[in-house]
N, C-alpha and C positions, 0 to 999 in steps of 0.2 A: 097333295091329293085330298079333297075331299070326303071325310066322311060320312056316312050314312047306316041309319040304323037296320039293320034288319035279321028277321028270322027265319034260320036255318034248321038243319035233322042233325045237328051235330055242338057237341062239343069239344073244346082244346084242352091238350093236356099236354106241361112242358115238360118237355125233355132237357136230361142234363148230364156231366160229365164233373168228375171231380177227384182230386187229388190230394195229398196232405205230405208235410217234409214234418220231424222232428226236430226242433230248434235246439230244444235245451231237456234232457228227461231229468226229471226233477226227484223218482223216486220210483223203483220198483218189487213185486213180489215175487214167487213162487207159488203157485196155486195147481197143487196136484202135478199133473204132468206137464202143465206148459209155465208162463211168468205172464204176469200184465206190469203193464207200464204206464207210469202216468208224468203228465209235460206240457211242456208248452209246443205247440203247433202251427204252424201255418198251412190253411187251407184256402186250394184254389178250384172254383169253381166257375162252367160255362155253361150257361142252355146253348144247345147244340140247334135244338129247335120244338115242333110240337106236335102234339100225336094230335088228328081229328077220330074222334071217335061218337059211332050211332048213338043217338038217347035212347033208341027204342031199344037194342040189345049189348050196346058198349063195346060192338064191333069194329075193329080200326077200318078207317076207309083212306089212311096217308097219310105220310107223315111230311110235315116240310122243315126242309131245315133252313138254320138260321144263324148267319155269322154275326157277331156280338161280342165284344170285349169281356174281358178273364175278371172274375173278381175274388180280390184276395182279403184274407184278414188272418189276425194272428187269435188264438185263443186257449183253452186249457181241453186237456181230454186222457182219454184213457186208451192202452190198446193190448189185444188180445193176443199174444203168439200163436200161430198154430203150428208145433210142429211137423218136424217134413214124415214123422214115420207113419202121423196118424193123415197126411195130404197121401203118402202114398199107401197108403190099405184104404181110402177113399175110391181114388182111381185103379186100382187094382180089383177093386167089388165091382168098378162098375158105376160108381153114384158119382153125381155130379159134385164135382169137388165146389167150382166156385157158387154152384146153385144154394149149396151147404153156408158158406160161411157168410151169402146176402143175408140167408134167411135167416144165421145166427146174430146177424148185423141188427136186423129189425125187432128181433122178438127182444135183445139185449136194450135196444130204444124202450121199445113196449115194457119192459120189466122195471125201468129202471126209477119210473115214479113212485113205485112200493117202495125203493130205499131213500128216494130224496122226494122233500115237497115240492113237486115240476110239472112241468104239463111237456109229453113227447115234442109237442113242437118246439120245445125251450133247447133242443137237444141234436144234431147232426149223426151223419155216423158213414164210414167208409168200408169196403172189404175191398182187400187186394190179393190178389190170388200171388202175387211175392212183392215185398217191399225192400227196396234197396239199402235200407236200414239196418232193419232186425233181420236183413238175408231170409227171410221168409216168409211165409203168408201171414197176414197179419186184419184183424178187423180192430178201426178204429172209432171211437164214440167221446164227442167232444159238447162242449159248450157254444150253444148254436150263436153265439153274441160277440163282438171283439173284446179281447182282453178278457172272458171266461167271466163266468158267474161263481164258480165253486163248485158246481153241479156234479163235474164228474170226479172231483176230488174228493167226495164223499164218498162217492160211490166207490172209486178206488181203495178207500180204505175200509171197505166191506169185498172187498173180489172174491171171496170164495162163495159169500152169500150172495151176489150179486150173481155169479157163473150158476146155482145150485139153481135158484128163483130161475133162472132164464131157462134149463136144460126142464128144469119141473111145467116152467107154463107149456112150453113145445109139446110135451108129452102129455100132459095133461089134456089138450085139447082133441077132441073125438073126429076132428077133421081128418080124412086120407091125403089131402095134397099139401096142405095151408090154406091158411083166411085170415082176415083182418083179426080175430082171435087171436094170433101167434104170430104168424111169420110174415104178413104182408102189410105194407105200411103207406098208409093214405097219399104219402108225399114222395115215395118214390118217385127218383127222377128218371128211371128207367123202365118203369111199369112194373114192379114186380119180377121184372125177369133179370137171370134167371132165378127160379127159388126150387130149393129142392128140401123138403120139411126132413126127409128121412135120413137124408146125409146130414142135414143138422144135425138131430138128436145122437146121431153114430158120433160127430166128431168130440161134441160135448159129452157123450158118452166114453170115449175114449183117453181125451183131457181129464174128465172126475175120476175114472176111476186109475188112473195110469201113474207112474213115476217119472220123474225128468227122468229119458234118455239120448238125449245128446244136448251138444253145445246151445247157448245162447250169447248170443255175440254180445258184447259190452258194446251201445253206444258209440261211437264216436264224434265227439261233438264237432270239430272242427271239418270234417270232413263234410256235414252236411251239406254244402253249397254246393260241393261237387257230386253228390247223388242223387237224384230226384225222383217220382215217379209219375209214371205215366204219361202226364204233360207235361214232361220236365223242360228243363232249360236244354237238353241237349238236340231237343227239337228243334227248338228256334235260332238258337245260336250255333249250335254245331252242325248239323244234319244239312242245313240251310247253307251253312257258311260255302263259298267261293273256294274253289281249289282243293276241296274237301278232300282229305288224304286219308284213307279209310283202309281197314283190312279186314279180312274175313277170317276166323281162326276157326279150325275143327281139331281134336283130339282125338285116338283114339288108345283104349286102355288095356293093361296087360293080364287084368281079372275081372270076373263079371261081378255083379252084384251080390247073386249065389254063396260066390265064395267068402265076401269080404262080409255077409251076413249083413245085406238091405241096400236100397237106394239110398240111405239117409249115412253110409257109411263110406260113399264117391270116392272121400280123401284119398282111402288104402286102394283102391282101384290100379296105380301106377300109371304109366306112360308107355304105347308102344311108339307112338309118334304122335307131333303136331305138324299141321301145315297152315301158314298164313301169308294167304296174297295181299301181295301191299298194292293202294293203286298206281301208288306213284311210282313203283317202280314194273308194274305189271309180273311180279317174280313170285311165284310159291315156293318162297323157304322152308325146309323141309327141318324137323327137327327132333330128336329122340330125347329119350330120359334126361341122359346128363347135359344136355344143352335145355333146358330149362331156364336158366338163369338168362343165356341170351335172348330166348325167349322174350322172358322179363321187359329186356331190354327193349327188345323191338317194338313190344305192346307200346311202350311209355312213346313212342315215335311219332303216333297216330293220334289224328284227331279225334277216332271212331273205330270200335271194334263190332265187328258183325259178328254174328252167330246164330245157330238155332237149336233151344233150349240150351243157351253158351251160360249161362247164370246160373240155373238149378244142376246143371253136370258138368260141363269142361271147367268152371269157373274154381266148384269145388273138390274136383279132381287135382287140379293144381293146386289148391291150398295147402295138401298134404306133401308138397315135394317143394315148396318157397314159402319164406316168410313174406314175399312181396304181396299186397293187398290187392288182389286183381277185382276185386267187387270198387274199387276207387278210380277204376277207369271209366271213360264215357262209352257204354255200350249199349249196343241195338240187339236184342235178342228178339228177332222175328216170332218166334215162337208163344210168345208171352204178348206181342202185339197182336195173333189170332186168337190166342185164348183170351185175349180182353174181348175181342168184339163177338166169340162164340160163346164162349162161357166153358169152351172143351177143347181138348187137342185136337190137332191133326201130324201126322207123320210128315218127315222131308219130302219122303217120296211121294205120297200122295198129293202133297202141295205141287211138287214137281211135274207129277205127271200130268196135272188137271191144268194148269198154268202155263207150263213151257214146253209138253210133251215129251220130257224125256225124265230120267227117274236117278233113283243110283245104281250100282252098280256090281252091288252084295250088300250084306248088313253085317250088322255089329258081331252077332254070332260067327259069323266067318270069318271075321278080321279076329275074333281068342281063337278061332282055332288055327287060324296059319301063324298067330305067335308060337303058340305050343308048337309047331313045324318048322320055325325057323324062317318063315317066310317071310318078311320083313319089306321086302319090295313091295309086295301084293298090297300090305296093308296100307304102304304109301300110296300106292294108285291110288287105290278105294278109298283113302282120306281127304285123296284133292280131290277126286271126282266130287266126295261130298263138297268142298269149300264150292270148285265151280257151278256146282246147285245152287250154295247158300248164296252166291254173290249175284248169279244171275235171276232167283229170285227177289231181292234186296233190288236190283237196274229196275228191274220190270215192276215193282211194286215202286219204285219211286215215280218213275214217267207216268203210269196211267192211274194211280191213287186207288191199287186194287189186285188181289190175287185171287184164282179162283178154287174153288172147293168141288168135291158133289157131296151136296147134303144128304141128311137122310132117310128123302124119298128117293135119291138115286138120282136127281136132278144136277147139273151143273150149276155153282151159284157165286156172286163175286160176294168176297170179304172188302169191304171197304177198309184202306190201312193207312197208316202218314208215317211213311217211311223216307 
């Protein structure tokens, strides 16, 4: 094709996508209530495509996208823990959990020239709203160059000054939402969005002044080939793969959260049952407390476990009843696939009903209370019903590359997925 010059009302701005595995952690701290971690990394990144947007008011007028090859490199970086009590008193206020830890991702860029001689653009940086690694949210901030400059290794070894500087400039700044000031960063590959200035300051407010209370997972080095995130290999090769022999697993528990004092405490929850359809055998095996371990068993069978929110709850609900590492399987947690592309949750049901028009068939409150009754049948029903949501949302998000939502004018809207 021929090119030619000419002048338009617009300009482009790309768009992009990107992910990071931990190859090897080299060294970490304690820094008030969460840990940082500092390592070596591989980061992959894609432009997806690009935004046109007005010169006269920087109004988007479309976006097009753009299929393009992955590009990887290895380098040095730092990362953030966040943990799950201060994700969940985030989403329990109401504030935008992942809006928090972008915005904590960029002002963390922005800050980080007062501890090393750099210039931002010398610098990357990722937030995952959960990483398969450290089992939980985690922002990371690297050496924008292969093989690392040193950059974030300085920086690492200042983390509590580095956290204090970053929590100080957010707050410091007289903006109500974010600005280039703070929390918005010129080279976002995703425009900015989403960013939420106020759940920042709360989370790092929460991290400075707080104590570790709960677990952080040691690393596992070997294991890394097998966990990946977001664009993992288990897309390409699993997901993809011929004859896919996949299961759907829901759980349900014998105490609420209430009792066992937080979400962050899932373990002690126990087991009233699990159910998980296999494809290959088209069977919902039904399964209680003490059959756990066959459980185990059957998980290891599959090429692919389905779920939704199966990683931040069934996953570590069973941690506390097996030593088996169920976070080293290859799983699809649909859930975590919406909250990428929203920035927010959405319930089963409301996925269900906007999508395939039909929903579940009680909730979780009612499935403790027919434990406490002895009802034990009921809560099987209402377990599989959820599997056959989860799995027929999983078919229908595979075929048409999309589930539907109603946003929050009340409008129907599709979620684009790669399921």
């Amino acid at each position: 094709m021929k090119q030619r010059e000419k002048d338009v009302h617009y300009f482009t701005k790309a768009r992009s996508s990107k992910s990071t595995k931990i190859i090897k952690q080299i060294d970490s701290c304690r820094v008030k209530g969460t840990r940082v971690g500092f390592g070596k990394l591989r980061i992959t990144e894609q432009v997806t495509g690009y935004d046109q947007r007005l010169v006269s008011n920087q109004k988007s007028i479309g976006i097009v996208p753009l299929d393009l090859p992955k590009l990887e490199f290895e380098t040095q970086g730092l990362w953030i823990e966040i943990p799950d009590y201060v994700r969940d008193k985030i989403e329990s206020d109401r504030m935008h959990f992942m809006g928090g830890i972008h915005a904590l991702e960029h002002a963390a860029i922005g800050i980080m020239p007062l501890l090393v001689m750099t210039d931002r653009n010398d610098l990357g940086g990722i937030s995952i709203p959960f990483h398969s690694q450290t089992k939980k949210a985690a922002v990371f901030i690297y050496d924008g160059v292969p093989g690392g400059l040193g950059l974030s290794e300085q920086a690492f070894k200042h983390s509590q000054e580095f956290l204090e500087r970053t929590f100080n400039a957010i707050r410091s700044c007289k903006c109500e939402t974010g600005c280039p000031a703070c929390v918005h960063s010129p080279k976002c590959g995703s425009g900015n969005r989403p960013i939420d200035k106020l759940s920042s300051l709360k989370i790092l407010e929460m991290i400075l002044s707080g104590e570790e209370k709960e677990t952080f997972y040691k690393i596992n080095e070997p294991d890394f080939e097998s966990i990946s995130e977001e664009t993992s290999d288990f897309d390409s090769k699993i997901i993809h793969k011929d004859n896919l022999r996949y299961g759907v697993l829901d759980i349900e528990t014998r105490r609420s959260a209430k009792e066992v004092g937080g979400w962050n405490k899932a373990e002690k929850m126990g087991v009233s049952c699990a159910i998980l359809y296999d494809s290959k055998t088209a069977v919902y095996q039904e399964y209680l407390q003490k059959d756990i371990e066959s459980l185990c068993e059957d998980l290891q069978k599959l090429d692919l476990v389905i779920g939704f929110n199966i990683i931040r709850f069934d996953y570590k609900v069973l941690s506390g009843l097996s030593d088996f590492d169920f976070f080293s399987l290859p799983t699809l947690d649909i859930l975590l696939k919406v909250h990428e592309r929203l920035g927010y949750r959405l319930s089963l049901d409301h996925l269900a009903g906007q999508t395939l028009g039909c929903g579940k068939s009680a909730d979780g409150l009612m499935a403790l209370k027919w434990w406490e009754q002895g009802k034990i049948d009921k809560i099987i029903e209402y377990c599989k019903q959820d599997v056959k949501v989860t799995r027929d949302l999983y078919l229908y998000g595979k075929e048409n590359q999309f589930l539907v939502f109603k946003n929050k004018a009340g409008n129907q809207a599709r979620i684009p997925v790669n399921l």
